[in-house]
Gaussian input, Z-matrix of N, CA and C with variables (Angstrom, degrees):
# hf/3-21g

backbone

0 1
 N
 C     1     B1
 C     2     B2     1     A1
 N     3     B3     2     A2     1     D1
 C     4     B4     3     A3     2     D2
 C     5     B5     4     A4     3     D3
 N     6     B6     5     A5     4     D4
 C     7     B7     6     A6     5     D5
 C     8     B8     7     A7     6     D6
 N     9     B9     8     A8     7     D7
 C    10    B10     9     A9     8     D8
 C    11    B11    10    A10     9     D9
 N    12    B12    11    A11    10    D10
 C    13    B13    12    A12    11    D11
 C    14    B14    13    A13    12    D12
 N    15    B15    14    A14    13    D13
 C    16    B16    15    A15    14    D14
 C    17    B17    16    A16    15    D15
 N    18    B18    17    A17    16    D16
 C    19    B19    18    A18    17    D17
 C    20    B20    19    A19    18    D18
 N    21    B21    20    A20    19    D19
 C    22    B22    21    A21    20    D20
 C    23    B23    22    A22    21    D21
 N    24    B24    23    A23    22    D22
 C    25    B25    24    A24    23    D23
 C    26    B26    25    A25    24    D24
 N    27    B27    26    A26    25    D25
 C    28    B28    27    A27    26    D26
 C    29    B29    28    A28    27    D27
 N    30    B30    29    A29    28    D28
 C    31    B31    30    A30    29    D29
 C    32    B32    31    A31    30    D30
 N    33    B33    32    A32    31    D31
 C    34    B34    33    A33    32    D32
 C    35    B35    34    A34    33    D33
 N    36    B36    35    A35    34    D34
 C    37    B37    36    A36    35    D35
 C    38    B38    37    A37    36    D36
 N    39    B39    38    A38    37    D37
 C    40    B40    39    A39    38    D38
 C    41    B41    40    A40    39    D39
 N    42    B42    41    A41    40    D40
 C    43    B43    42    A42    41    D41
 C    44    B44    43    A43    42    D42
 N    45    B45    44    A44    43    D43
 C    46    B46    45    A45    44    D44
 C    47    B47    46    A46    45    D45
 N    48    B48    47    A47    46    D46
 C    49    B49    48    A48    47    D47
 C    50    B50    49    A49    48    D48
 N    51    B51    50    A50    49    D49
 C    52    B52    51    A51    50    D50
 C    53    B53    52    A52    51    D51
 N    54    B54    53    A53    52    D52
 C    55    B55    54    A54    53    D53
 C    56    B56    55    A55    54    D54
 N    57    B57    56    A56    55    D55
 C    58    B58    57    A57    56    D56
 C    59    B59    58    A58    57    D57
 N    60    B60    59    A59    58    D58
 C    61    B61    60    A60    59    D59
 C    62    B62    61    A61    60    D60
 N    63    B63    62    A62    61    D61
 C    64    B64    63    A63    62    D62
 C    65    B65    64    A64    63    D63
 N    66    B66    65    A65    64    D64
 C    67    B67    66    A66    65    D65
 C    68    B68    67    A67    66    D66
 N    69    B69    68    A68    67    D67
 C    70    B70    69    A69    68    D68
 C    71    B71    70    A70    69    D69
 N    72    B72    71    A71    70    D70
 C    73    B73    72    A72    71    D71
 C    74    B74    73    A73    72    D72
 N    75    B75    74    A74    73    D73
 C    76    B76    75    A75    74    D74
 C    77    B77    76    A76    75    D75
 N    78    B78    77    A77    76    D76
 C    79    B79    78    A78    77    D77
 C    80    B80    79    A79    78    D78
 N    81    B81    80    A80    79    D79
 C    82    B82    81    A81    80    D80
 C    83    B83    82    A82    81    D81
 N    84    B84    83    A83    82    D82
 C    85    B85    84    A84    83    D83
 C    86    B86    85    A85    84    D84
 N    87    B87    86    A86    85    D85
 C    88    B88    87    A87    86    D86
 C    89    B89    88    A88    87    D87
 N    90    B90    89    A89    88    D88
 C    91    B91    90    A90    89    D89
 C    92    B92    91    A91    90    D90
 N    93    B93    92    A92    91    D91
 C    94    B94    93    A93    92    D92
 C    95    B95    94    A94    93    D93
 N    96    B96    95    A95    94    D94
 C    97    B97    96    A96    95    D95
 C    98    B98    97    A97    96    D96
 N    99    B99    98    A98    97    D97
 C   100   B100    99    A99    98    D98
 C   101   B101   100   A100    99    D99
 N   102   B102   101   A101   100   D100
 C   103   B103   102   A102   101   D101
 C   104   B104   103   A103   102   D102
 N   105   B105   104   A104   103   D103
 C   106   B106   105   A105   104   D104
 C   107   B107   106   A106   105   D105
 N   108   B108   107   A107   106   D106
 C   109   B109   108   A108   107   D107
 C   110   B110   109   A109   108   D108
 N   111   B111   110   A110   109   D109
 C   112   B112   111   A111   110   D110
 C   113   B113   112   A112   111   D111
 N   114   B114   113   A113   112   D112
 C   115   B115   114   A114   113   D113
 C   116   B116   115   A115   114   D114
 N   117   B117   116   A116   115   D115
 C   118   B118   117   A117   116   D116
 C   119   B119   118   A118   117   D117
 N   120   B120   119   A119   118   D118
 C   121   B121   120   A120   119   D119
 C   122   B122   121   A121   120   D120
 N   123   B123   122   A122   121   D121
 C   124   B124   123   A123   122   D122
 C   125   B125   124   A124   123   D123
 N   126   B126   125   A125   124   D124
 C   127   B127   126   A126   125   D125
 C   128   B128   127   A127   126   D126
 N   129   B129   128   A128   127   D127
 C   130   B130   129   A129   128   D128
 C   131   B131   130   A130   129   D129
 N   132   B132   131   A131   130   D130
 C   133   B133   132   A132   131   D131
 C   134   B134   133   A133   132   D132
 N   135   B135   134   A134   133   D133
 C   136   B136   135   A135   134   D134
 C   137   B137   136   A136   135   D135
 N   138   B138   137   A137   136   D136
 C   139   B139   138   A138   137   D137
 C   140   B140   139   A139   138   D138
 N   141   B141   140   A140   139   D139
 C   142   B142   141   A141   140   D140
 C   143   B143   142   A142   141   D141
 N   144   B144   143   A143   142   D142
 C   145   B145   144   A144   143   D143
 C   146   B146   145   A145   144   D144
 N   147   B147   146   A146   145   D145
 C   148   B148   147   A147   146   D146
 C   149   B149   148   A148   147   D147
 N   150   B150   149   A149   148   D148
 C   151   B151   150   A150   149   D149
 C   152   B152   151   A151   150   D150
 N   153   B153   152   A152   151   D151
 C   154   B154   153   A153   152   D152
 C   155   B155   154   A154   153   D153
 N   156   B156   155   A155   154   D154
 C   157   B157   156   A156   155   D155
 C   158   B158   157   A157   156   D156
 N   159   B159   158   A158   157   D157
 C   160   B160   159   A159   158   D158
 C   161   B161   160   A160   159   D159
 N   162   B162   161   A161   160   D160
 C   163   B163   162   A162   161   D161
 C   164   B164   163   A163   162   D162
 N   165   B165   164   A164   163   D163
 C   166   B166   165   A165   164   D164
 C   167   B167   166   A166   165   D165
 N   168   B168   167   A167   166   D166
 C   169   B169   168   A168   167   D167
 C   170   B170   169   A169   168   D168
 N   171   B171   170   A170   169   D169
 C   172   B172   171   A171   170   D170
 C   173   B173   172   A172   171   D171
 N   174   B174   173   A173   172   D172
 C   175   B175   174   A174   173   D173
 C   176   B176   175   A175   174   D174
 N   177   B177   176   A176   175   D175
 C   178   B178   177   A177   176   D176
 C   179   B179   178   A178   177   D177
 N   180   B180   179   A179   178   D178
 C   181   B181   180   A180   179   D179
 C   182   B182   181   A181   180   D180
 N   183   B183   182   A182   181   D181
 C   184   B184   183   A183   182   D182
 C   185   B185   184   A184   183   D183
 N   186   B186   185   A185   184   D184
 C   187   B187   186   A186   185   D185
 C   188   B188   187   A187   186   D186
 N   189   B189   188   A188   187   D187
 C   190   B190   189   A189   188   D188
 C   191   B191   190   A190   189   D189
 N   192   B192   191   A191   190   D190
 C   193   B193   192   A192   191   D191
 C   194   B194   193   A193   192   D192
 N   195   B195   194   A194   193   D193
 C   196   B196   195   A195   194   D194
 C   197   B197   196   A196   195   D195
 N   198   B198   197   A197   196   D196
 C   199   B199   198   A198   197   D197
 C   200   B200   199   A199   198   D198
 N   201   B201   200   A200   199   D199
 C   202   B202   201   A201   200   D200
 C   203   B203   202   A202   201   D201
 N   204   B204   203   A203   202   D202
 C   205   B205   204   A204   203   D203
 C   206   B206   205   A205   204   D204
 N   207   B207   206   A206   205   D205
 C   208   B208   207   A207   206   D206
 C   209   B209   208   A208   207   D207
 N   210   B210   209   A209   208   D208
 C   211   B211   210   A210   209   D209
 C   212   B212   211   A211   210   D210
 N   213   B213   212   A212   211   D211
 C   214   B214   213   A213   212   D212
 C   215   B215   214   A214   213   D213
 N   216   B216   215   A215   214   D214
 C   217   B217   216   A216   215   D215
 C   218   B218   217   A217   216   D216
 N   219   B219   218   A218   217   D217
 C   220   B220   219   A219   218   D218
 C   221   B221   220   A220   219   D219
 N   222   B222   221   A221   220   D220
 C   223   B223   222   A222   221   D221
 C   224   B224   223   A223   222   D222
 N   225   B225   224   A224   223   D223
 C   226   B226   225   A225   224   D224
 C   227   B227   226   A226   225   D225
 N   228   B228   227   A227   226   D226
 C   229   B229   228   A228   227   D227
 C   230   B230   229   A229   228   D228
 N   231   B231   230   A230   229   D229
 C   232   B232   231   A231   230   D230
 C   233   B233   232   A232   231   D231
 N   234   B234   233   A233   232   D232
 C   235   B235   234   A234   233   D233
 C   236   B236   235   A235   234   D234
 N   237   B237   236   A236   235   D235
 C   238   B238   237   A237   236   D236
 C   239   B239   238   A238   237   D237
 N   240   B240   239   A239   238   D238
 C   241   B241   240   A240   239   D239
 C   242   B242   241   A241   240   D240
 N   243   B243   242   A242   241   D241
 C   244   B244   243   A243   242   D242
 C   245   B245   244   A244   243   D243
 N   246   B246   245   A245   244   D244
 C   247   B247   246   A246   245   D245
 C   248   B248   247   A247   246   D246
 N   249   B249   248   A248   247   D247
 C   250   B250   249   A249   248   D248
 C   251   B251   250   A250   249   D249
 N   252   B252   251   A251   250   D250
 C   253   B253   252   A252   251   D251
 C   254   B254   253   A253   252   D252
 N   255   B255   254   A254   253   D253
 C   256   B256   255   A255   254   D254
 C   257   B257   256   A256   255   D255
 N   258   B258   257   A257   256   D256
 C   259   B259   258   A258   257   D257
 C   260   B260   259   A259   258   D258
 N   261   B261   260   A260   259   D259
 C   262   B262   261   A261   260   D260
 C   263   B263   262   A262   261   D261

   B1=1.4304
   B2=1.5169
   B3=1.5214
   B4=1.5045
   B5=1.5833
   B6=1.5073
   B7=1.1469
   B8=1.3869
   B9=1.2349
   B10=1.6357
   B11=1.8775
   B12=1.0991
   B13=1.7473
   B14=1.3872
   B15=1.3909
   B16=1.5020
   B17=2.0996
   B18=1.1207
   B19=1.9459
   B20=1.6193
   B21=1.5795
   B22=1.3847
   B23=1.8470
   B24=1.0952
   B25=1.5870
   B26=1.4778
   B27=1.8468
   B28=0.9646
   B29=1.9015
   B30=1.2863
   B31=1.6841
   B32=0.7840
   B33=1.5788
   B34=1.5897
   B35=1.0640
   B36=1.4315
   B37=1.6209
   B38=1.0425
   B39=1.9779
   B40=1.6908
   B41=1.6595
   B42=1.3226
   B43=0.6867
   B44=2.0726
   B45=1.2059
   B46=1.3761
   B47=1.2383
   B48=1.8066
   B49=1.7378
   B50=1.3870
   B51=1.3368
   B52=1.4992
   B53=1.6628
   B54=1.7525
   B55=1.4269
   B56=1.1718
   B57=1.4538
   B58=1.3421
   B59=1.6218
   B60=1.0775
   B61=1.7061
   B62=1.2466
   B63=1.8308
   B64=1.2922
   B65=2.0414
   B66=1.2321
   B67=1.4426
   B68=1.1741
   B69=1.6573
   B70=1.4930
   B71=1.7832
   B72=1.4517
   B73=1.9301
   B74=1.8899
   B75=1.0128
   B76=1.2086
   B77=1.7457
   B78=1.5586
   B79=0.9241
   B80=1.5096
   B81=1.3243
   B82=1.5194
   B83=1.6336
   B84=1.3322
   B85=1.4244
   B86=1.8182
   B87=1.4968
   B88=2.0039
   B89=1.3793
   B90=1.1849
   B91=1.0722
   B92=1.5582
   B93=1.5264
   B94=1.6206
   B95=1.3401
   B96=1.4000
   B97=1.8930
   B98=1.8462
   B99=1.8482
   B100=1.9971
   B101=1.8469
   B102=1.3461
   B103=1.2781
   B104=1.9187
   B105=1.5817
   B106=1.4624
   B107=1.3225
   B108=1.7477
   B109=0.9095
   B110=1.8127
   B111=0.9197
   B112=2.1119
   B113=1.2919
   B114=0.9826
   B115=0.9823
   B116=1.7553
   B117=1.1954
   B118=1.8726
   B119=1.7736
   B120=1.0437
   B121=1.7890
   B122=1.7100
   B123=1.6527
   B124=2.0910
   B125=1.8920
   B126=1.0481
   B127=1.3713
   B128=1.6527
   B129=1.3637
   B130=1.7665
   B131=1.4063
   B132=1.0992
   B133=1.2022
   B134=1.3617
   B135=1.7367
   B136=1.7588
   B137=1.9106
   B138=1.4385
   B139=1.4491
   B140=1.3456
   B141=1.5552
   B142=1.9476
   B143=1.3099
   B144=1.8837
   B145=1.1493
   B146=2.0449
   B147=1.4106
   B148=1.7058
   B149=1.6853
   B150=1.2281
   B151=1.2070
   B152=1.4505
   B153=1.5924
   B154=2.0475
   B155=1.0086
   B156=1.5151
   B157=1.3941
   B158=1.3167
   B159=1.2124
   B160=1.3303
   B161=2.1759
   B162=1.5104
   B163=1.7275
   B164=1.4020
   B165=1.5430
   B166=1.4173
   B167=1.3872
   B168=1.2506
   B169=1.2058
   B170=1.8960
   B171=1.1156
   B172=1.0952
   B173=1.7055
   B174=1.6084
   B175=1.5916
   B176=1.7074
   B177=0.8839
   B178=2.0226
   B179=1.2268
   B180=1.9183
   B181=1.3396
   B182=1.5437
   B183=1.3236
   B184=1.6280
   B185=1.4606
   B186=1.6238
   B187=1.2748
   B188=1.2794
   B189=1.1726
   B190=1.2258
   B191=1.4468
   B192=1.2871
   B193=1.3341
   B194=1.8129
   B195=1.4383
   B196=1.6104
   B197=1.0296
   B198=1.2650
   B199=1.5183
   B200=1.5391
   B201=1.5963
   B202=1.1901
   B203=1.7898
   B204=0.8579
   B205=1.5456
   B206=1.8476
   B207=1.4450
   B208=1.3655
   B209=1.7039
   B210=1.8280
   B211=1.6609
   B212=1.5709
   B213=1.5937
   B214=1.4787
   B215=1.6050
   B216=1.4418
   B217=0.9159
   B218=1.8622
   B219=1.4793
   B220=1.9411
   B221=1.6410
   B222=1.5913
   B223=1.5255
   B224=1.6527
   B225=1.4430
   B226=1.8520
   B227=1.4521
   B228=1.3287
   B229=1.7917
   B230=1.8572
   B231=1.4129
   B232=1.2709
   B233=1.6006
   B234=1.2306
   B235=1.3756
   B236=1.8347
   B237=0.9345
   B238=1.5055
   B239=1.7267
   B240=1.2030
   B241=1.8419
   B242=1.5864
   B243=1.7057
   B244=0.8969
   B245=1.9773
   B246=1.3440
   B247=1.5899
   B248=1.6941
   B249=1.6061
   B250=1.2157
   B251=1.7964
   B252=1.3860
   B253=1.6691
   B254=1.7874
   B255=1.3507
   B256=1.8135
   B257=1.5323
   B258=1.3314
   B259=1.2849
   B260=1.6269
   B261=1.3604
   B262=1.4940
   B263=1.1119
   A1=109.02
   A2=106.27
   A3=96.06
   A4=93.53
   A5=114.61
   A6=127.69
   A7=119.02
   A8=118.88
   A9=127.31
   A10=101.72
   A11=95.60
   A12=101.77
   A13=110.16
   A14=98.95
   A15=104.81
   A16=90.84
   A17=102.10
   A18=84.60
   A19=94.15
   A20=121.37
   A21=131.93
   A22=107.55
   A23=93.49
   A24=111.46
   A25=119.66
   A26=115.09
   A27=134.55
   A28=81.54
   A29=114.80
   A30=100.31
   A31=130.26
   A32=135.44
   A33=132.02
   A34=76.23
   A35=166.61
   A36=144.70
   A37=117.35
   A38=98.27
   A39=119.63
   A40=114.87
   A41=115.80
   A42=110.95
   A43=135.24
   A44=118.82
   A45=117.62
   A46=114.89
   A47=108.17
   A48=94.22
   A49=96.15
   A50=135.88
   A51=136.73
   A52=101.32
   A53=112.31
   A54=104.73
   A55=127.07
   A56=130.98
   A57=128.07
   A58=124.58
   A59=89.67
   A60=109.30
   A61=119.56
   A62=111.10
   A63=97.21
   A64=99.28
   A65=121.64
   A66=125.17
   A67=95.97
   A68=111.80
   A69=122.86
   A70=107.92
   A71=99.37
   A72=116.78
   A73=77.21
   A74=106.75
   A75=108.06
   A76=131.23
   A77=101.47
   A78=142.49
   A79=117.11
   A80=101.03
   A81=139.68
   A82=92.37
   A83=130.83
   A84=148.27
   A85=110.34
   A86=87.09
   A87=89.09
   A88=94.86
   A89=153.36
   A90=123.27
   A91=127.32
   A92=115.52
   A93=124.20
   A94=115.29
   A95=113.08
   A96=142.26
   A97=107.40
   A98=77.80
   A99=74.87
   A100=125.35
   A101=96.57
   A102=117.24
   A103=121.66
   A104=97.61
   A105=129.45
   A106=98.24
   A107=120.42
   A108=95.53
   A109=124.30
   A110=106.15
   A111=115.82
   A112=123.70
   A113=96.42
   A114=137.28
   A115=145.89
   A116=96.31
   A117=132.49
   A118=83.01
   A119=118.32
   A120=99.73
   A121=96.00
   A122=112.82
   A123=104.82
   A124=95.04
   A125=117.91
   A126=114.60
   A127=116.39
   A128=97.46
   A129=101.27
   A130=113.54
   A131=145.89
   A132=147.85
   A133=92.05
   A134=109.37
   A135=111.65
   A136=95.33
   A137=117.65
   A138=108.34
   A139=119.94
   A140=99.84
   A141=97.58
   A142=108.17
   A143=104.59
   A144=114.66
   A145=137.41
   A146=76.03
   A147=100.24
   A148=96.72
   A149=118.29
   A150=144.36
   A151=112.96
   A152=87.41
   A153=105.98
   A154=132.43
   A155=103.37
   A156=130.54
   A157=107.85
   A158=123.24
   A159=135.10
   A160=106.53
   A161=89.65
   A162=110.08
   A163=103.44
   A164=116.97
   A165=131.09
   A166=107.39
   A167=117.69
   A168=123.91
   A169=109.70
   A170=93.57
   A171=119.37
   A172=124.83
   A173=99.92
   A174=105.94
   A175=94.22
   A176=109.94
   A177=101.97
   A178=115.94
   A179=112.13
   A180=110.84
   A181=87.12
   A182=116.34
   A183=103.75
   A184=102.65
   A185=138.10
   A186=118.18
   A187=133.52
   A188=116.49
   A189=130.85
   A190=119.06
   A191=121.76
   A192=152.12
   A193=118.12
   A194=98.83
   A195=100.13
   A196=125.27
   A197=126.90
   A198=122.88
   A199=118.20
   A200=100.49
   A201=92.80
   A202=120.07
   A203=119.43
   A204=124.80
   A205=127.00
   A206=94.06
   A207=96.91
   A208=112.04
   A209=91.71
   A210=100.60
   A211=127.24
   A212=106.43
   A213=106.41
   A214=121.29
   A215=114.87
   A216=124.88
   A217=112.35
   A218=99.72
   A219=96.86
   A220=87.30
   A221=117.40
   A222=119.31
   A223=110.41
   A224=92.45
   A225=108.26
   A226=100.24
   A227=112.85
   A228=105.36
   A229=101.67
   A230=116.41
   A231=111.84
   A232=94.39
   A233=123.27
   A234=126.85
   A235=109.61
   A236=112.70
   A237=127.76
   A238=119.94
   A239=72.22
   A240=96.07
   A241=99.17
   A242=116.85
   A243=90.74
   A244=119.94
   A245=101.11
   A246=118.61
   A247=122.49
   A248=104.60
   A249=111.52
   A250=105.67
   A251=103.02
   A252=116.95
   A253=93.90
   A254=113.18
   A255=104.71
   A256=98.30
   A257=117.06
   A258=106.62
   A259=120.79
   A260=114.95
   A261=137.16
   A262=110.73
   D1=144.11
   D2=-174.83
   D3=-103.75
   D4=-160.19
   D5=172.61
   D6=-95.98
   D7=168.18
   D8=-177.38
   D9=-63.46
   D10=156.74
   D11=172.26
   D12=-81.23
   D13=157.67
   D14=-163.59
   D15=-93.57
   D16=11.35
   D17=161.19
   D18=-93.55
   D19=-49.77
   D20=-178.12
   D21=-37.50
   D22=-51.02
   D23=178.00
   D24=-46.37
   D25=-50.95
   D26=-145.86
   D27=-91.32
   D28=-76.01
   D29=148.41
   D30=12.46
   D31=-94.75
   D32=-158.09
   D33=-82.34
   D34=-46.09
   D35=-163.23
   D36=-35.45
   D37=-62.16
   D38=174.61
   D39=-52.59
   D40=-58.27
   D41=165.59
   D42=-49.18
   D43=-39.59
   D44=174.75
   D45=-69.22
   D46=-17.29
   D47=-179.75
   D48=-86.82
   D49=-54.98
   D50=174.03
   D51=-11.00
   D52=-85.94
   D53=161.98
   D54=-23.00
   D55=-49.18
   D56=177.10
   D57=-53.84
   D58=-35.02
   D59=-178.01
   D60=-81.05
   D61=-32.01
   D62=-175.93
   D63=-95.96
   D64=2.80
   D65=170.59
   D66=-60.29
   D67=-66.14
   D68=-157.71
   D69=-43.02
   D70=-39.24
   D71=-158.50
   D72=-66.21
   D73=-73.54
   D74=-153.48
   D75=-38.92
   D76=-52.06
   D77=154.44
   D78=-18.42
   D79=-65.36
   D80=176.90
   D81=-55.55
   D82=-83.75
   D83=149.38
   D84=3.45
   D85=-49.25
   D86=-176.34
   D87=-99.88
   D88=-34.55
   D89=173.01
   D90=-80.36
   D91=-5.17
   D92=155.40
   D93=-55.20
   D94=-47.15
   D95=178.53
   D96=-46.98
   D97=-67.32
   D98=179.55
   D99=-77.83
   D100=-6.48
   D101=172.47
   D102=-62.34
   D103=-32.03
   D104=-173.11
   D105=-88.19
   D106=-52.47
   D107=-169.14
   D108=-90.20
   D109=-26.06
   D110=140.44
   D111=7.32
   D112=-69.01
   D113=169.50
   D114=-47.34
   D115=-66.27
   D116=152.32
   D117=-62.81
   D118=-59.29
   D119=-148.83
   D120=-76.72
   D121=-28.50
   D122=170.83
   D123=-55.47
   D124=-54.38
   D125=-162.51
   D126=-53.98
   D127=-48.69
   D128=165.20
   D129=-65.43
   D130=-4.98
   D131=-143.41
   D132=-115.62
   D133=-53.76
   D134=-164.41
   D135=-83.94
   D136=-29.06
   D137=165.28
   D138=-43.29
   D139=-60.99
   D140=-170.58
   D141=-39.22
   D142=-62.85
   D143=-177.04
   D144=-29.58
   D145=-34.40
   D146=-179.81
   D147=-69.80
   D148=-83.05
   D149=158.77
   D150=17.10
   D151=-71.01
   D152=168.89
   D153=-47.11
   D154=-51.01
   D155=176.56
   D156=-53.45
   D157=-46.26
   D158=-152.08
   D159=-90.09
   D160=-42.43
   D161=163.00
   D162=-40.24
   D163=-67.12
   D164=-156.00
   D165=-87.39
   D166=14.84
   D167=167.87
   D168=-99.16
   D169=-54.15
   D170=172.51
   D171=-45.15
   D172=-43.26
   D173=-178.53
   D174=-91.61
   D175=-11.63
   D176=175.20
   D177=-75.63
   D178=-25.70
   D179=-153.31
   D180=-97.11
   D181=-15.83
   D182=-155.08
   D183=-92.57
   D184=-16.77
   D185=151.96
   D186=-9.39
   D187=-79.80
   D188=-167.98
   D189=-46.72
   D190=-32.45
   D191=167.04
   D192=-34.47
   D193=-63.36
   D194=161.13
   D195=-94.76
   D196=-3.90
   D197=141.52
   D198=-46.86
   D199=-74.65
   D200=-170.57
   D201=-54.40
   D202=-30.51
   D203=158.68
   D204=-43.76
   D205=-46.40
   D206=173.67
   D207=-51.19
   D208=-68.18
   D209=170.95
   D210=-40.34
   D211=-24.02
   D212=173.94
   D213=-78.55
   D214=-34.51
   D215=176.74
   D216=-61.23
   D217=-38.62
   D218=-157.84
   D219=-80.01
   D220=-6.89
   D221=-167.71
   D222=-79.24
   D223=-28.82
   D224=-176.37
   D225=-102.90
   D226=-10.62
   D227=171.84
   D228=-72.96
   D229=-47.25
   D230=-151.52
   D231=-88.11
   D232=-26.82
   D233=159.10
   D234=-35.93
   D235=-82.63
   D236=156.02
   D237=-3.08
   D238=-70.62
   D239=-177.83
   D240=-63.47
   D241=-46.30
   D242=-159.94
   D243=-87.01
   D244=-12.07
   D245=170.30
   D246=-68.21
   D247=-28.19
   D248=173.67
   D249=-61.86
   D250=-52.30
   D251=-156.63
   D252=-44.24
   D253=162.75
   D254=179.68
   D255=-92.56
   D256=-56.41
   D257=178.95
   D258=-76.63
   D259=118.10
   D260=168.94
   D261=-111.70

C-alpha cells in the first residue's frame, strides 16, 4: 500500500486546521458563556448575602414590637379599669 497523495494530504491539512479554527472559535464562545455565568452566580451570591443580612436585621429589630404592644395594651386596659371605677 502506498501513501495518500500529497494534494489528498494537503487536504486533510486544510481541512484539520479549518477544524482547528472552528474548535478554537467555539471554545472561545464557551468559555465567554461560563465566564458570564461566574459571574451572574458572584452577583447572586453577594445578593443573598445582602438579603440575610438585612433578614437578620430585621428579625432582631422586630422583637420589641410586640412587646411594646403588649405593654400598650395592659396600659389602656388599666386606663379603662381605671375611668370606669366611680371613685377617681
Amino acid at each position: 500500500m502506498t501513501g495518500p497523495a500529497p494534494a489528498d494530504a494537503a487536504a486533510v491539512a486544510l481541512e484539520l486546521e479549518r477544524l482547528r479554527g472552528t474548535m478554537e472559535a467555539g471554545f472561545a464562545r464557551v468559555d465567554g458563556a461560563l465566564a458570564l455565568l461566574v459571574q451572574r452566580s458572584d452577583q447572586s451570591d453577594r445578593q443573598l448575602a445582602d438579603h440575610d443580612k438585612r433578614l437578620d436585621a430585621l428579625e432582631r429589630n422586630r422583637w420589641p414590637l410586640a412587646s411594646l404592644a403588649a405593654v400598650i395594651s395592659l396600659v389602656t386596659l388599666a386606663l379603662t379599669i381605671w375611668q370606669a371605677t366611680p371613685a377617681h
